[in-house]
Residue, then its C-alpha position, 0 to 999 in steps of 0.5 A: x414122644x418128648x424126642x420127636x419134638x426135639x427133632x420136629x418129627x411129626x408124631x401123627x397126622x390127620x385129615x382136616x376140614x378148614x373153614x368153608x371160606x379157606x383161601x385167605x387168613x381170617x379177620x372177622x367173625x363170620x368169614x368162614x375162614x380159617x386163621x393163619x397164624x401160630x396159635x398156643x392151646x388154651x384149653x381141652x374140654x369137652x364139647x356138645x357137638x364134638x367128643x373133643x375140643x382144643x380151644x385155641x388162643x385166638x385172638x392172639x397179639x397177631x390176630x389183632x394185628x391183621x384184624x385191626x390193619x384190615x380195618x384201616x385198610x378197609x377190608x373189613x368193616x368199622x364195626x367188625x367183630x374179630x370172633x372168638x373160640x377157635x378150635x380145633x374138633x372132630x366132626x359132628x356124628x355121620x360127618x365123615x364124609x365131608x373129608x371125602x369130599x374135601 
C-alpha cells in the first residue's frame, strides 16, 4: 500500500453518486452540489443511515473562500449558510440502483 501512495497509483476505486445538483462547485447548504476541492479526513465512524462514514474537513480555508466571494458576487444569498459534514458514505439499504442509474 505505502508504495502506491509514493507512485500515486490508485490502490481501488468505486462507483459514486454525487450531489443530486452536480454540475457546479458547492457554496451553501442545500444546494445538492458536491464541493470541488482538496479535502483531508476528519474522522470515520459509524453512521445511522449508512454502515460507514468519512466525515470530511469541509468548510476548509477553500471553501470559505469560494463561499464568502459567492456572496459578494451575489451568487448566493447574505444570509446563506455554508453547511456542514460533508462525507463520504455507501448507499442507504436497496439503493444500489440509483449508480445503475447514475
Amino acid at each position: 500500500m505505502f508504495n502506491s501512495l509514493l507512485s500515486k497509483q490508485p490502490i481501488k476505486s468505486y462507483p459514486v453518486l454525487l450531489g443530486s445538483n452536480p454540475v457546479e462547485d458547492k457554496l451553501k447548504q442545500g444546494d445538492h452540489k458536491t464541493p470541488e476541492v482538496i479535502f483531508k479526513v476528519r474522522d470515520l465512524y459509524p453512521h445511522p443511515n449508512w454502515s460507514q462514514f468519512i466525515w470530511l474537513d469541509y468548510p476548509n480555508h477553500d471553501s470559505w473562500q469560494k463561499h464568502l466571494q459567492a456572496k459578494k458576487l451575489g451568487k448566493i444569498g447574505r444570509f446563506d449558510a455554508i453547511g456542514s459534514e460533508i462525507g463520504i458514505h455507501g448507499l442507504l439499504n436497496n439503493g444500489n440502483y440509483m449508480i445503475d442509474e447514475g
